[in-house]
C-alpha positions, -999 to +999 in steps of 0.1 A: +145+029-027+121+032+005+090+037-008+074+049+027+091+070+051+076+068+088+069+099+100+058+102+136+036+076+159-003+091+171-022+071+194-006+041+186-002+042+151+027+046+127+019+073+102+043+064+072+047+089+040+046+077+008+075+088-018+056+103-040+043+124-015+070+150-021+066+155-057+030+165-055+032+189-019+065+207-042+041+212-077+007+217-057+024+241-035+038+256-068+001+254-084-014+272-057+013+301-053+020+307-093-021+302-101-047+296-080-041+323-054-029+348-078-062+344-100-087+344-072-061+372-048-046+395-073-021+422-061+000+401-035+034+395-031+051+365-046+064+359-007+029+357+001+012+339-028+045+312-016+037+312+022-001+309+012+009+282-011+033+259+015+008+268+042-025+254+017-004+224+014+008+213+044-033+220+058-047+196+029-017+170+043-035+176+075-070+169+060-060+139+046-043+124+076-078+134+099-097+118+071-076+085+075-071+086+109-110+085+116-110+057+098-084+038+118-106+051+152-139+040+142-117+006+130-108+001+167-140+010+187-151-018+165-120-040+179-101-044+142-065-036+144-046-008+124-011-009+123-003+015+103-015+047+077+008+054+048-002+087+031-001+094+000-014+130-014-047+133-022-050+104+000-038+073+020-045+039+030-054+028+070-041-007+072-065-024+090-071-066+102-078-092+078-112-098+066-117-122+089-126-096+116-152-074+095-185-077+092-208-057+066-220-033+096-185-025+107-173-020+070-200+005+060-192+025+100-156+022+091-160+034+055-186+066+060-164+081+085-137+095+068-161+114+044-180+124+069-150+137+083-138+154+053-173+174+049-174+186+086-138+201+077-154+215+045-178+232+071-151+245+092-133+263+066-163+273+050-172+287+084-139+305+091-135+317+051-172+337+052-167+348+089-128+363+078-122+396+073-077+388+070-073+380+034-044+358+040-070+338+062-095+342+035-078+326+008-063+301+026-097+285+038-115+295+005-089+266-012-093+238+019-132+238+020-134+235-016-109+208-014-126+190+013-158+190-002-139+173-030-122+148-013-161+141+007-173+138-027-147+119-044-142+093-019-182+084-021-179+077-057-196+042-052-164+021-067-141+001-046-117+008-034-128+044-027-148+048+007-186+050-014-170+022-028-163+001+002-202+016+012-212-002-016-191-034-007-206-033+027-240-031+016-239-060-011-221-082+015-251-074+038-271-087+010-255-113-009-237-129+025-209-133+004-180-108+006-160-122-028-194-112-046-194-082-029-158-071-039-162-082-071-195-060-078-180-027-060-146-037-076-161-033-113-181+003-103-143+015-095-134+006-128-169+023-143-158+055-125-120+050-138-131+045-168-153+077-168-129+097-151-098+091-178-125+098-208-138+129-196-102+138-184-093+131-222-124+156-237-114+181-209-073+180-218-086+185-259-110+214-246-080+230-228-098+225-193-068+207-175-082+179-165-048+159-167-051+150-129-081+137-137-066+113-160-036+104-137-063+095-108-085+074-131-058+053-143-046+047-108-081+039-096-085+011-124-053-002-113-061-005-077-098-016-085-084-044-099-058-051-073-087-051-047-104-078-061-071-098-070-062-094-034-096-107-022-096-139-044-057-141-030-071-146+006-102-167-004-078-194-016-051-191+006-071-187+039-075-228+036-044-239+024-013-250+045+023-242+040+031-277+030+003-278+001+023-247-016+057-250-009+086-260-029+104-294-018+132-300-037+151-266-030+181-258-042+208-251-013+243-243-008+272-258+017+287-235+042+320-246+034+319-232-005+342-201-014+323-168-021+339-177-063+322-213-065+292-196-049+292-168-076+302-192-104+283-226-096+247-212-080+248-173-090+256-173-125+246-210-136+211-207-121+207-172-125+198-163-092+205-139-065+201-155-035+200-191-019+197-211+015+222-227+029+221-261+046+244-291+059+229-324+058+197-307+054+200-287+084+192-251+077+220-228+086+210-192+071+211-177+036+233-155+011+226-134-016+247-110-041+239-085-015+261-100+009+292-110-019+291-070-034+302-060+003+334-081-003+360-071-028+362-097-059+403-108-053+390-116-020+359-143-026+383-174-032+400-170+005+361-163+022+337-190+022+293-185+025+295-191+057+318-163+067+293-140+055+259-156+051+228-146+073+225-167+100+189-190+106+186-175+138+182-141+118+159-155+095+122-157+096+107-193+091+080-214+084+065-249+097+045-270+072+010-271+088+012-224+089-019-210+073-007-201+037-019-163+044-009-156+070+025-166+060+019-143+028+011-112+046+044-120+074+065-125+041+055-092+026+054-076+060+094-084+062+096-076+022+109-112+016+103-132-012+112-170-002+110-181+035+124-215+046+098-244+059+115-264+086+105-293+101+125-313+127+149-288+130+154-302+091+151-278+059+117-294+047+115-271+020+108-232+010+079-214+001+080-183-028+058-156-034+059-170-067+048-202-054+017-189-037+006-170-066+009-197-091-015-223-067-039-191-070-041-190-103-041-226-111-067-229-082-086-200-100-084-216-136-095-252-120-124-238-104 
């Protein structure tokens, strides 16, 4: 299963929804209509508190998006690239150029906007909501400038990878001149705040205060704080590093000339894999995997041979032994790949894994 959906295209940039998006817009848009509204707006119709509901919603997805998107702007006055925005809920993530094009200055312009952005909204619907006299209007902008203010607040919470968060990085970078310090030092204030959000979520939940959300958020934000910094120390070591320092050389390959059965029985099933290259006289022809065999009937695999039905190499993204190590990482997960031949010569000079790169990390970490 996707687990992004591209929505539309704004000024250049794909705006991409994440899955789990449509759980939360269905049960906040069912909060707001079966609770919130009817608690604060008595005496409406369950039509209404609905439309009110669906209508809340859809302007906090809005919110959200401005709040990224002035993230992504401010990224390219300052000449970094964003290529995308996938949106989650409560939030999203502007995917911006490597490291390599930040600077501490940039980070902390970059960061500050989006709750900047978030409290001028606040303001708005503030503005409207005391200047209203419709109470359909009313209520509406009663919920989004609290929830602005919120998302203002929440997102300065000095913890990576929150926007206060990357403040923080910015400034300790500024400081320390060294931006893997400076992750790791904003990375462990997101796990502070985590950690203090999922306790007092827990005392709240006991009390009956329904603080589950709470909870669900600090959990999440542990997880990504940690990610963050895993992510940093990933492009540290691999920044350096060539292809041919992490890949695999003695890879495992199939002949074109093999039925679909050997293929299942001798490669498939022996080695326990799901996918291989396949090469004649170590030329590099294309690839298979079980993805391509389930699209042919069983009877059938002993007539068809791999390369009846294999990918071809022209197809096939590739590597050349001397390719930065990172930037081969980020085109592998960009095409959602996890081994990409290395050629050299025209000649299958071996493959390199996402496992592969991860393990040289780690044994690079533990050697270090």
């Amino acid at each position: 299963m996707k687990k992004s959906y591209k929505i539309f295209k704004l000024l250049g940039i794909d705006v991409e929804l994440h899955y789990s998006w449509f759980l939360v817009f269905l049960l906040l848009a069912w909060g707001l209509s079966a609770d919130f509204f009817p608690h604060y707006y008595p005496d409406l119709t369950k039509g209404v508190y609905w439309a009110m509901g669906l209508i809340s919603s859809l302007l906090l997805f809005g919110s959200v998006l401005a709040h990224e998107f002035s993230h992504s702007l401010v990224a390219r006055k300052n000449k970094i690239n964003v290529d995308k925005i996938t949106l989650f809920f409560f939030g999203g993530i502007a995917h911006v150029g490597g490291d390599e094009d930040l600077t501490p200055k940039k980070e902390f312009k970059m960061a500050i906007a989006g709750p900047l952005l978030s409290l001028f909204l606040g303001l708005v619907f503030f503005a409207i909501n005391i200047s209203s006299s419709f109470v359909y209007l009313e209520a509406i902008t009663y919920y989004l400038y609290k929830l602005n203010f919120i998302l203002a607040a929440f997102n300065m919470a000095p913890g990576y990878p929150l926007d206060g968060g990357r403040v923080l990085r910015s400034v300790a970078w500024g400081i320390t001149k060294d931006i893997k310090k400076a992750t790791k030092i904003a990375s462990k204030g997101g796990k502070i705040i985590a950690g203090a959000m999922i306790f007092f979520g827990f005392i709240g939940i006991f009390l009956g205060m329904g603080t589950l959300w709470f909870v669900i958020l600090g959990f999440f934000l542990y997880y990504i704080a940690g990610a963050s910094y895993e992510q940093m120390i990933l492009k540290e070591v691999l920044s350096n590093v060539k292809i041919k320092e992490v890949m695999v050389k003695d890879v495992r390959t199939v002949k074109p000339d093999i039925s679909l059965s050997d293929l299942f029985q001798d490669h498939f099933l022996k080695y326990g894999t799901e996918g291989t290259l396949v090469a004649k006289n170590k030329k590099f022809l294309g690839a298979i995997t079980i993805n391509e065999l389930k699209s042919i009937p069983k009877p059938e695999w002993s007539r068809k041979k791999v390369k009846d039905l294999m990918v071809p190499a022209s197809k096939i993204d590739t590597a050349k032994e001397n390719d930065n190590a990172m930037k081969i990482l980020n085109k592998m997960a960009k095409s959602k790949i996890g081994v990409m031949p290395v050629i050299k010569n025209k000649k299958l000079a071996g493959a390199v894994s996402l496992g592969s790169l991860i393990r040289y990390v780690k044994l690079n970490q533990e050697i270090s």
